[in-house]
C-alpha beads as a LAMMPS data file, in Angstrom:
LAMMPS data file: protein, C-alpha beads

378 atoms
377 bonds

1 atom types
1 bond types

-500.0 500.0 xlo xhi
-500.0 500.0 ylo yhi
-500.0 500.0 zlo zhi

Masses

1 110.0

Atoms # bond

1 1 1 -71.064 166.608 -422.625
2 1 1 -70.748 163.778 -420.474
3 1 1 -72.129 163.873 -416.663
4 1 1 -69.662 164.944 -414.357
5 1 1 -70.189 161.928 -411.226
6 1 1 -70.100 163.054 -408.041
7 1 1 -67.977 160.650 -406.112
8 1 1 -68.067 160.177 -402.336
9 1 1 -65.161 158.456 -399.582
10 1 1 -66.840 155.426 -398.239
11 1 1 -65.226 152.966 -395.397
12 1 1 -66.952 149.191 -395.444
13 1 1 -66.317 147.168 -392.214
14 1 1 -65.633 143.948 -392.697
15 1 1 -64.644 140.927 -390.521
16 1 1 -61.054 141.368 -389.502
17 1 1 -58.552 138.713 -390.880
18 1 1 -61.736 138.182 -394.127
19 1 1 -60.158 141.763 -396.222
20 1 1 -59.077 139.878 -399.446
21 1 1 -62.712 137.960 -399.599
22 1 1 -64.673 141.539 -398.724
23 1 1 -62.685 143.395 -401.383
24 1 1 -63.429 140.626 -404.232
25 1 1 -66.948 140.935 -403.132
26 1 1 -66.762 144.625 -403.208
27 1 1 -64.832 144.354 -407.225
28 1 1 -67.876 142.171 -408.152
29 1 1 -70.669 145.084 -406.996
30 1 1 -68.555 147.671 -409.280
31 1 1 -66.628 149.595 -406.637
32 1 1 -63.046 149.691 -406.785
33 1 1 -61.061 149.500 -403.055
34 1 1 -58.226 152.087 -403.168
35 1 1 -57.996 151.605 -399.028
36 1 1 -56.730 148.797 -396.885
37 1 1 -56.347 148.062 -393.130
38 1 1 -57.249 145.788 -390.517
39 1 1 -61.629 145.160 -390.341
40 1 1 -61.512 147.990 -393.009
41 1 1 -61.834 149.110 -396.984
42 1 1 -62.056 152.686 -398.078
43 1 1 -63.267 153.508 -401.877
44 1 1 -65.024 156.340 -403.598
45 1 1 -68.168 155.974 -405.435
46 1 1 -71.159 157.509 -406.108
47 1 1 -74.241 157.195 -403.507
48 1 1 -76.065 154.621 -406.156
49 1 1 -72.898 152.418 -405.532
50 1 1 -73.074 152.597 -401.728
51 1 1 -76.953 151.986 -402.079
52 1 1 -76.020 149.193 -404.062
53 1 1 -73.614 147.978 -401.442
54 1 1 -75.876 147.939 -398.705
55 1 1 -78.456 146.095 -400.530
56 1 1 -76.340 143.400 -401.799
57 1 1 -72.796 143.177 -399.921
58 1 1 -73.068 140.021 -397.815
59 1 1 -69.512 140.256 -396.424
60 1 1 -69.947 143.986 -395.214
61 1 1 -71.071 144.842 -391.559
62 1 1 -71.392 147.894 -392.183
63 1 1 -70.839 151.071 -394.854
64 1 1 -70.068 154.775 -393.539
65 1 1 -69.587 158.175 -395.585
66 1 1 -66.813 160.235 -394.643
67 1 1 -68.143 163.743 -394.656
68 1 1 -64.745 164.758 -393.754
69 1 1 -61.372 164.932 -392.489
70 1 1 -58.900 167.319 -390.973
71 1 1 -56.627 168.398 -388.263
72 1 1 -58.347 169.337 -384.655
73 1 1 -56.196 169.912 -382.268
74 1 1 -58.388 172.247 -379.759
75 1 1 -62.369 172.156 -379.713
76 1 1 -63.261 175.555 -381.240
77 1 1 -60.891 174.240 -384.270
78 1 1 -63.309 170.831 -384.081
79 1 1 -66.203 173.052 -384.337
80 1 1 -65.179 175.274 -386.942
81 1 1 -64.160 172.728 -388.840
82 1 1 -67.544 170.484 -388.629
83 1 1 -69.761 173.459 -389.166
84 1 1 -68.456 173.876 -392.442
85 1 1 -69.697 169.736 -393.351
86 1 1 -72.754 169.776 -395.488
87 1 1 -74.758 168.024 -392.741
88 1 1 -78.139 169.968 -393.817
89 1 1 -77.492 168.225 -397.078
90 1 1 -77.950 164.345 -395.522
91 1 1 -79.679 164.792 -392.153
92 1 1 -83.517 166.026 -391.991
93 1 1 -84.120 168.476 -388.963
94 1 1 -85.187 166.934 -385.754
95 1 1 -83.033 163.882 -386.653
96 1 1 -81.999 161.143 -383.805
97 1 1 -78.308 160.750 -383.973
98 1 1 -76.068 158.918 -381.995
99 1 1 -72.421 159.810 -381.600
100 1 1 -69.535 158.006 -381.026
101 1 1 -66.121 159.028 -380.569
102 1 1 -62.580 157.307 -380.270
103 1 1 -59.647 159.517 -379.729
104 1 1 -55.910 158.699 -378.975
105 1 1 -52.613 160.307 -379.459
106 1 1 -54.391 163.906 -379.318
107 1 1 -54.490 166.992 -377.797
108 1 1 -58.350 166.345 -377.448
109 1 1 -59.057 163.062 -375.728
110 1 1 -62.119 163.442 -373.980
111 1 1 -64.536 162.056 -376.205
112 1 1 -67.508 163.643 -374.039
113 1 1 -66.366 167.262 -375.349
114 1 1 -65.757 166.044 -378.408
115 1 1 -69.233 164.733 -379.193
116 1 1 -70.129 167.726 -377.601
117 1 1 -68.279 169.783 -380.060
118 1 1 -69.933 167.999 -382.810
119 1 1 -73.192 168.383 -381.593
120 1 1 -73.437 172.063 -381.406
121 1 1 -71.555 172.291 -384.889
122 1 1 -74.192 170.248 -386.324
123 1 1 -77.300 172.315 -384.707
124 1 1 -76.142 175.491 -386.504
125 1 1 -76.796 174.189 -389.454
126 1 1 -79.647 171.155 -388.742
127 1 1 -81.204 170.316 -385.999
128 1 1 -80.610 167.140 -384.227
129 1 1 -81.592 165.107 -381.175
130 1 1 -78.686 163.584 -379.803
131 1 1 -79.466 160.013 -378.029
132 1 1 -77.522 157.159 -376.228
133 1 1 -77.309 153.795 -378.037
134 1 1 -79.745 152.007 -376.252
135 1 1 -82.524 154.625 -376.586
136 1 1 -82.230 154.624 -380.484
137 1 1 -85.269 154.174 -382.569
138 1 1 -84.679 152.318 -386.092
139 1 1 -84.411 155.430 -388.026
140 1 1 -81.827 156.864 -386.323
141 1 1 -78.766 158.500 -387.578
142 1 1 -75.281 157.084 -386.220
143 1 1 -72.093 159.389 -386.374
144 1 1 -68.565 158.681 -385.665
145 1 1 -65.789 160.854 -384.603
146 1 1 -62.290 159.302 -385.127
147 1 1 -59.065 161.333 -384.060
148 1 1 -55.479 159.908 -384.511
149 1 1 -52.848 162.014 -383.576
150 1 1 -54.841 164.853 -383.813
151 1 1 -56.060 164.144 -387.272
152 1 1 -60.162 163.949 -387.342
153 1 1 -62.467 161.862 -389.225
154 1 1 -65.825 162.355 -388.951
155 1 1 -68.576 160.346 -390.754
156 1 1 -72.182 159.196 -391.105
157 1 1 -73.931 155.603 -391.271
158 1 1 -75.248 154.572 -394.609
159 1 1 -76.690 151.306 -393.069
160 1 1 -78.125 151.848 -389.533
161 1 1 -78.393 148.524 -387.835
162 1 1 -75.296 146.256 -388.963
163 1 1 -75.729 144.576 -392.007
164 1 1 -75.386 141.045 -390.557
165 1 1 -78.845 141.785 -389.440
166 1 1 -80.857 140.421 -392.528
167 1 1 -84.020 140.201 -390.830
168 1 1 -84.508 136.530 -390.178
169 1 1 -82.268 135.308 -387.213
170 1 1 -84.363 136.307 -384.335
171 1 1 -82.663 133.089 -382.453
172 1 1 -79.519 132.008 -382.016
173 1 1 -76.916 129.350 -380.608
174 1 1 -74.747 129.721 -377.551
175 1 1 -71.751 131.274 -379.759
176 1 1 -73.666 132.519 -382.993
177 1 1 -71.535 133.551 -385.991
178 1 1 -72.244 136.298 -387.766
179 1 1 -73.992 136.099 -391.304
180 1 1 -71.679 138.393 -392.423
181 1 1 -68.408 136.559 -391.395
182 1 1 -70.430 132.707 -392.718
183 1 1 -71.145 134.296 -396.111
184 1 1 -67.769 135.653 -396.291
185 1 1 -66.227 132.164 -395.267
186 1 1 -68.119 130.450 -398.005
187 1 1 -67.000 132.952 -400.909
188 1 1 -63.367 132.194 -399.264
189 1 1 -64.293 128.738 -399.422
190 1 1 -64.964 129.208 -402.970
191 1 1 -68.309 127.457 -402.235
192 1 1 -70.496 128.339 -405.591
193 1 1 -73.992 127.412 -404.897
194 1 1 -74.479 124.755 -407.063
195 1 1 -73.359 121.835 -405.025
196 1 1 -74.783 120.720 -401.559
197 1 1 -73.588 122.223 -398.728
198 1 1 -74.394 120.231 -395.034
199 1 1 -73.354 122.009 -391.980
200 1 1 -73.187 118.818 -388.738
201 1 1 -73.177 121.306 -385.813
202 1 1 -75.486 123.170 -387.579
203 1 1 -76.586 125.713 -384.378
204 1 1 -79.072 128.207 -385.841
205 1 1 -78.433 127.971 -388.962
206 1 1 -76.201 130.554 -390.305
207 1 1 -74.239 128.292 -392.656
208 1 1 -77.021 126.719 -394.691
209 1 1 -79.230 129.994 -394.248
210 1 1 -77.279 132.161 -395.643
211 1 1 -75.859 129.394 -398.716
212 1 1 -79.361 129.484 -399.419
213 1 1 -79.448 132.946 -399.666
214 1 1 -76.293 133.100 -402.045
215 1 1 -77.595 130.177 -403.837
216 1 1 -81.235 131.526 -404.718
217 1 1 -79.315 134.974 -405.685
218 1 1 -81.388 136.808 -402.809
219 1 1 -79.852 140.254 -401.935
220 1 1 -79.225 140.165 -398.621
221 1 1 -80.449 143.370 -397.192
222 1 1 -83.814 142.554 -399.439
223 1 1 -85.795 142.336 -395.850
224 1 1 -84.420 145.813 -394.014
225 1 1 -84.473 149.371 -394.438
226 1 1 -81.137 151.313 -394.190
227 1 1 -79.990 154.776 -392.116
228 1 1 -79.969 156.693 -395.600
229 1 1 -83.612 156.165 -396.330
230 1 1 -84.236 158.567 -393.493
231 1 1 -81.610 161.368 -395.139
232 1 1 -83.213 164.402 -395.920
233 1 1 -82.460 163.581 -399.521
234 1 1 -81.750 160.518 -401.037
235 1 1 -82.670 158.640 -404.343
236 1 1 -85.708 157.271 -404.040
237 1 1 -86.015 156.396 -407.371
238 1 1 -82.966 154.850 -408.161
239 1 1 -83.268 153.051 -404.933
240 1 1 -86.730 151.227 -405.772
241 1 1 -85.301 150.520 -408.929
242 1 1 -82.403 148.190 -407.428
243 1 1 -84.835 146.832 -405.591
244 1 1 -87.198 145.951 -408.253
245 1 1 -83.783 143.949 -410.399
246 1 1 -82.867 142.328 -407.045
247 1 1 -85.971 140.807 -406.571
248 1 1 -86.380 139.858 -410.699
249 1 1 -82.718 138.157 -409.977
250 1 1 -83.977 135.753 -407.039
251 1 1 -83.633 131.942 -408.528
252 1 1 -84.982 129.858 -405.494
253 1 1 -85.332 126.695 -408.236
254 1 1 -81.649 126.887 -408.090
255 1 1 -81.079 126.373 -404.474
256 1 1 -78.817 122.976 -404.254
257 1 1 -79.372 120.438 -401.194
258 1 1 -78.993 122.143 -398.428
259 1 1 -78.752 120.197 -395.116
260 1 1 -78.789 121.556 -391.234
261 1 1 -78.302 118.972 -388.351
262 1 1 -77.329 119.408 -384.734
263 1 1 -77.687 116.905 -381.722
264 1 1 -79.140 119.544 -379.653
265 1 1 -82.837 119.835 -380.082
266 1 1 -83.153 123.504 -379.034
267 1 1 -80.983 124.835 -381.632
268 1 1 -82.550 122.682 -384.490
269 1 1 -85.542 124.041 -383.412
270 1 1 -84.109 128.019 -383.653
271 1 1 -82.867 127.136 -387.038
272 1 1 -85.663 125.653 -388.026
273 1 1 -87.549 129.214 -386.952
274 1 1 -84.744 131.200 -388.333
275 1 1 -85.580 129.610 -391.769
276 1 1 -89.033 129.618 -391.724
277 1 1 -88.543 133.688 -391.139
278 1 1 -86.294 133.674 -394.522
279 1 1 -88.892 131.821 -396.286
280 1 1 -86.218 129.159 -396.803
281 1 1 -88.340 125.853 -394.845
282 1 1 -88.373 123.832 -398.123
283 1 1 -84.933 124.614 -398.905
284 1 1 -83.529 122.767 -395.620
285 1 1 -82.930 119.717 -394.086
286 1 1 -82.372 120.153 -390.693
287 1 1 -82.205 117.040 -388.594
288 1 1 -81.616 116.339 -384.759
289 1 1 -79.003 114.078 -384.477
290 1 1 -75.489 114.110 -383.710
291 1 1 -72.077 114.309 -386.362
292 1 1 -71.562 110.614 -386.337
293 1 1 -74.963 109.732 -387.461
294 1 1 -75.857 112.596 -390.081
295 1 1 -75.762 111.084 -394.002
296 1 1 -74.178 112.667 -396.280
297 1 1 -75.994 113.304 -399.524
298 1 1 -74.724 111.271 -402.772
299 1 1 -72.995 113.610 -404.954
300 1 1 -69.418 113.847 -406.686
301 1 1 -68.976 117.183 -405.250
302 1 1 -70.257 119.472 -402.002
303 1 1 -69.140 121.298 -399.139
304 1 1 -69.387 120.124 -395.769
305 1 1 -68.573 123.401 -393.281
306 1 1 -68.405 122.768 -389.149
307 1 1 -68.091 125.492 -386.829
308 1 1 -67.231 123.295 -383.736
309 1 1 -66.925 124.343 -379.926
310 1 1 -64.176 126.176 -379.332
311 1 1 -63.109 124.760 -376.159
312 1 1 -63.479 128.306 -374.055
313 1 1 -66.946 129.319 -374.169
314 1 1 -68.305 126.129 -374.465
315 1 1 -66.724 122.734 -373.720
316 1 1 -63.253 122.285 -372.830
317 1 1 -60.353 120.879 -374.918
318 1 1 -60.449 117.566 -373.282
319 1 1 -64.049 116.924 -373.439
320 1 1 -63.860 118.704 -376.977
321 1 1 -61.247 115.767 -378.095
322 1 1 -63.746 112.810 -378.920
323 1 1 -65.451 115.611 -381.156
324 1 1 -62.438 116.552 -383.420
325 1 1 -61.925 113.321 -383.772
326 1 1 -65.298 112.044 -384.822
327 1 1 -65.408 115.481 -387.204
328 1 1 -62.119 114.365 -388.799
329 1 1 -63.283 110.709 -389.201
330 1 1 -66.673 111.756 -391.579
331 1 1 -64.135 114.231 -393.294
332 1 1 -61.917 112.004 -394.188
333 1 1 -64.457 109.401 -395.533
334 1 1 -65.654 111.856 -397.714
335 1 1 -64.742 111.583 -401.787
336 1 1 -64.538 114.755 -403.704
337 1 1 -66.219 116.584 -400.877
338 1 1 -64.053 119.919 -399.397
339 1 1 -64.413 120.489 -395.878
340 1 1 -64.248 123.639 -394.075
341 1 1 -63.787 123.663 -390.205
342 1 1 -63.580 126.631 -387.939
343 1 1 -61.461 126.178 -384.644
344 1 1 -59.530 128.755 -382.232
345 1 1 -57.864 126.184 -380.490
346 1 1 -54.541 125.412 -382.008
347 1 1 -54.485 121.413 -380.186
348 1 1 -57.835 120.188 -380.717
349 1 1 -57.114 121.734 -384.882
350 1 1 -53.915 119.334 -385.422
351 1 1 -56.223 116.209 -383.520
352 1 1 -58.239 117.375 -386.239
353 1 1 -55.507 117.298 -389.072
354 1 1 -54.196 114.277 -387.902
355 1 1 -57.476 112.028 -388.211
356 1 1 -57.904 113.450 -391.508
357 1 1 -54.926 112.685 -392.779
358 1 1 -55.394 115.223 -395.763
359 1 1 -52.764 118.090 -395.875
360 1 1 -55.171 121.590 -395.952
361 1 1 -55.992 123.067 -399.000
362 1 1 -55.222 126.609 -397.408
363 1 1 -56.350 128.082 -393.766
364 1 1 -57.464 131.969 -392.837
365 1 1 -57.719 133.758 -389.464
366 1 1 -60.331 136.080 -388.655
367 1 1 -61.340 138.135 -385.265
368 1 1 -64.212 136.802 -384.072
369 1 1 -65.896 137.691 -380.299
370 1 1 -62.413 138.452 -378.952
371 1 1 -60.904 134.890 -380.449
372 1 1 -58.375 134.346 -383.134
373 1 1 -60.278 131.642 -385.245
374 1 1 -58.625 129.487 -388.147
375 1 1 -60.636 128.410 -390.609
376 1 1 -59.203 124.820 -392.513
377 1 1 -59.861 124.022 -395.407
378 1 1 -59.688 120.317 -396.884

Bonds

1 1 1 2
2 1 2 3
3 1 3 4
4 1 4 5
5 1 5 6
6 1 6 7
7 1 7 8
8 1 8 9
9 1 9 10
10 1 10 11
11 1 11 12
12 1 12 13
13 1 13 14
14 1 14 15
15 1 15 16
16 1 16 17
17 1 17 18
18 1 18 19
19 1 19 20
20 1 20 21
21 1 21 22
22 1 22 23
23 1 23 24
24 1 24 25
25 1 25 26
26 1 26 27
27 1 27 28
28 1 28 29
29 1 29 30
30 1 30 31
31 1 31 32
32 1 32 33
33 1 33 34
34 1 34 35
35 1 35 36
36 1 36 37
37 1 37 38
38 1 38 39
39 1 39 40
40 1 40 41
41 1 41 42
42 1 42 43
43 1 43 44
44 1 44 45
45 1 45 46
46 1 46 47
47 1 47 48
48 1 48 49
49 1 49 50
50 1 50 51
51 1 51 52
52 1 52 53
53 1 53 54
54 1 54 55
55 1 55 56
56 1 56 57
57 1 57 58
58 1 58 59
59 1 59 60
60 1 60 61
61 1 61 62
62 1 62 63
63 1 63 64
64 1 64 65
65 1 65 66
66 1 66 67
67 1 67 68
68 1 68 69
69 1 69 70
70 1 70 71
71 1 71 72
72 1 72 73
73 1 73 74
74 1 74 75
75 1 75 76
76 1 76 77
77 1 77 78
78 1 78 79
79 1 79 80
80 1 80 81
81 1 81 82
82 1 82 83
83 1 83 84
84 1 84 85
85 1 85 86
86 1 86 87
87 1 87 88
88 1 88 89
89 1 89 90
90 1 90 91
91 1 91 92
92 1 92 93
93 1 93 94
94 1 94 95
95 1 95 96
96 1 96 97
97 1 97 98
98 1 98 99
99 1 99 100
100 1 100 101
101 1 101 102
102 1 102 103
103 1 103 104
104 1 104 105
105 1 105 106
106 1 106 107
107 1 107 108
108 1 108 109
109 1 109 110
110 1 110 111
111 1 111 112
112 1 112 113
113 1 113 114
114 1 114 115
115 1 115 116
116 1 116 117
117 1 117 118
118 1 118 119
119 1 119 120
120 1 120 121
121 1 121 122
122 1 122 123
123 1 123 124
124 1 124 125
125 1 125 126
126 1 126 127
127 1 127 128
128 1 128 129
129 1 129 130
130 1 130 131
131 1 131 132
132 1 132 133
133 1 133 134
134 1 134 135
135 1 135 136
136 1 136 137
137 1 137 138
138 1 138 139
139 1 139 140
140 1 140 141
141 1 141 142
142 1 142 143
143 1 143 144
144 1 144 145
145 1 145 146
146 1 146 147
147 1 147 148
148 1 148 149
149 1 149 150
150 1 150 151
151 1 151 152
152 1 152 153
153 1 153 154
154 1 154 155
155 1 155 156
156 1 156 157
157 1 157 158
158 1 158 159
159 1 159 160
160 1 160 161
161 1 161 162
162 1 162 163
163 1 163 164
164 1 164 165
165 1 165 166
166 1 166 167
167 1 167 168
168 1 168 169
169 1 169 170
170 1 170 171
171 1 171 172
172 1 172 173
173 1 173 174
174 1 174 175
175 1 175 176
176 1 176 177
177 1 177 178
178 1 178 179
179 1 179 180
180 1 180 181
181 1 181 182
182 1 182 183
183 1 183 184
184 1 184 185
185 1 185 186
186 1 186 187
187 1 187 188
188 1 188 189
189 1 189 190
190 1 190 191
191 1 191 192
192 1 192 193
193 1 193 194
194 1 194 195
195 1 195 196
196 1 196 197
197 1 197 198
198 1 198 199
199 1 199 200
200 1 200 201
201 1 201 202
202 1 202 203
203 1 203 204
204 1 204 205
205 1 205 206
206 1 206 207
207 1 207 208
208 1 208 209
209 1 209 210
210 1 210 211
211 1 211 212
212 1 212 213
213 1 213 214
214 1 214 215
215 1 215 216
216 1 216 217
217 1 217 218
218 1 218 219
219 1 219 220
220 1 220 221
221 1 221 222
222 1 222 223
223 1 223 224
224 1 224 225
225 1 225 226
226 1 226 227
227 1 227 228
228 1 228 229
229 1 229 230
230 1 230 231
231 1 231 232
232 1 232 233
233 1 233 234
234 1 234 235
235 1 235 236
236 1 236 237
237 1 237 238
238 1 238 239
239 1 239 240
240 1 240 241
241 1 241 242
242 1 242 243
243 1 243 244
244 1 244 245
245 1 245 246
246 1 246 247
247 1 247 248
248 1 248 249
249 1 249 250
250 1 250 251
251 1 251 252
252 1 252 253
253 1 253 254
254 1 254 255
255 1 255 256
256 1 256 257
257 1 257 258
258 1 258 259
259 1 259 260
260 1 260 261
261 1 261 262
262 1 262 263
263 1 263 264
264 1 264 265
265 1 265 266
266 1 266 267
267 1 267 268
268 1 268 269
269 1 269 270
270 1 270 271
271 1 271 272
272 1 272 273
273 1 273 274
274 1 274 275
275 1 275 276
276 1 276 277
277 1 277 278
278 1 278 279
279 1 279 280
280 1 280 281
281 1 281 282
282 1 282 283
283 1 283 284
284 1 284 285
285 1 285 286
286 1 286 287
287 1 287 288
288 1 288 289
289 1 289 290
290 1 290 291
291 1 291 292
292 1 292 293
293 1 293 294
294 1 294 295
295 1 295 296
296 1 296 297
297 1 297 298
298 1 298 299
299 1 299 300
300 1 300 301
301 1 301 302
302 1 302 303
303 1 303 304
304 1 304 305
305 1 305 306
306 1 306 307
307 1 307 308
308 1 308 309
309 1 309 310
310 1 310 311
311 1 311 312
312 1 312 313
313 1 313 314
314 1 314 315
315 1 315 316
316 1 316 317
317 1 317 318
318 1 318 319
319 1 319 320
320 1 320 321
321 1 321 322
322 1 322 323
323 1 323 324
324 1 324 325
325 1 325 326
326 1 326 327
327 1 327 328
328 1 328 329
329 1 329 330
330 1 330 331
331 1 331 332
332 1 332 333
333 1 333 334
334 1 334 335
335 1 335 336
336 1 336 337
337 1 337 338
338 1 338 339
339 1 339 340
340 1 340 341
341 1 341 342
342 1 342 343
343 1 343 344
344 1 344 345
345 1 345 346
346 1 346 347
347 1 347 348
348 1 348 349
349 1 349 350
350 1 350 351
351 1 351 352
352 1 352 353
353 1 353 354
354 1 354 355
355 1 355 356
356 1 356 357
357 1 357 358
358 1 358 359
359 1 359 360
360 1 360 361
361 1 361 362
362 1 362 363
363 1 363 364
364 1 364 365
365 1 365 366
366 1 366 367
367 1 367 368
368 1 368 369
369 1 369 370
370 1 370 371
371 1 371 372
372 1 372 373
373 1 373 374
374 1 374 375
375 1 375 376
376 1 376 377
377 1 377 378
């Protein structure tokens, strides 16, 4: 008789505007999406798949379990209702927990009663230590208490700290991207590993860092722990053992040329301690000089990716100008090379267009610190 799988609901976050490039990722680790909305993709699976998510999702920020959902619209409901969650079965007693609650449309909308709500539910049947954000340790537990029109979602972090934290950029640019939102723009990018990939305005790193990361086959959350090793019960076996194939996987002889190079001194000199963190130093090329002088390697095919000043944190549009320009004069030199640029601001982007001369291949736009960015791609 065959085993009967016990399958959970699961919500990844993802990079807003970057769904369609999360989801294939998602396919590829063996879940299957069944959810989609904005920053958001629901699926059930078993808790080996979500383990297997954390570990090796590089488009993913982050991976919760819905332990439930259903209608609250007055707080001993809320309580009644989360009593009845098998919280004893995931949290160990004395767990830190931090709540969080968003509420709109509802009969209850003050999300101090309803974490307060929560909180006692939860202590009948566990207990818990309820702290603010900045006064949580590593191991602790992170809940979230969603109601819509007074329709409630609770549910508890699988990941802990977000998974864009690999464990190896302790320094950063002015404007840093996220890993998870430059691996994602490389799979979109259709950017394979196998041909060199040279980032001019390099920053700290994240481009190259984590395409040597993809390239080598190196699971991305290889270097952390995660919030469900801390459960009261999780599988500790099966666990180890993804682990153990990750790391047989890892093919660092098949990291391509790799180059890094930035006219500011400072930030070659994070990324170069960002990759010496990732064990990635002889893997890189990063130089100090500026976009008009960096060579580009000899090769019938690569990817060249620039994630330029936007022109509002840093620069403005008319000192930004001379820098499009230069940027689309090295990408239109370049034979069989694709080029991906990043940009949020729609002026200096067709200066951009029109010194390449090249009609984009496609364009997407993600959410990213408040900014609509388009990514080009040529």
């Amino acid at each position: 008789m065959p085993v009967r799988k016990r399958l959970l609901d699961f919500l990844a976050v993802v990079t807003p505007g970057l769904e369609e490039v999360a989801k294939e990722e998602l396919t590829a680790l063996g879940v299957e999406v069944s959810e989609e909305h904005r920053g958001g993709l629901g699926f059930r699976a078993e808790m080996l798949d979500a383990m297997r998510v954390n570990l090796h999702a590089r488009c993913v920020g982050r991976l919760w379990l819905r332990m439930g959902r259903f209608r609250a619209g007055a707080v001993p409901e809320l309580y009644n209702r989360t009593a009845k969650l098998p919280w004893a079965r995931r949290l160990a007693p004395e767990s830190v927990v931090v709540l969080r609650a968003h509420a709109q449309r509802s009969r209850l909308i003050h999300t101090g009663r309803i974490m307060d709500a929560v909180r006692d539910a939860i202590n009948t049947l566990v207990p818990i230590k309820v702290v603010a954000e900045a006064d949580a340790p590593p191991e602790a537990q992170r809940i979230l208490i969603r109601l819509v029109d007074n329709q409630c979602e609770i549910s508890l972090d699988t990941s802990g700290a977000l998974l864009h934290r690999r464990g190896y950029r302790q320094q950063t640019g002015r404007a840093p991207l996220r890993e998870t939102t430059a691996a994602a723009l490389l799979r979109w990018a259709q950017w394979d590993g196998t041909t060199p990939l040279v980032d001019p305005m390099c920053g700290s790193g994240t481009f190259v860092l984590e395409g040597a990361l993809m390239a080598a086959k190196k699971a991305p959350g290889a270097e952390r722990r995660f919030a469900f090793e801390f459960w009261r019960k999780y599988d500790a076996y099966n666990w180890r053992r993804l682990g153990t194939e990750a790391k047989a996987s890892e093919d660092f002889g098949a990291v391509p040329l790799l180059m890094g190079s930035d006219r500011n001194a400072e930030a070659i000199k994070a990324a170069r301690g960002n990759a010496t963190r990732a064990g990635l130093t002889q893997h890189i090329n990063f130089q100090n000089v500026d976009v008009q002088s960096v060579r580009i390697p000899i090769s019938p095919a690569g990817l060249l990716v620039c994630n330029p000043p936007y022109g509002t944190r840093i620069g403005s549009r008319e000192s930004l100008d001379p820098v499009y320009r230069q940027l689309g004069a090295r990408i239109k030199a370049l034979t069989g090379w694709r080029a991906m640029v990043l940009s949020a601001d729609s002026t200096l982007r067709k200066t951009l267009v029109s010194v390449v001369k090249r009609r984009p291949l496609k364009e997407v736009e993600f959410d990213h610190g408040g900014l609509k960015v388009t990514t080009t791609l040529f």
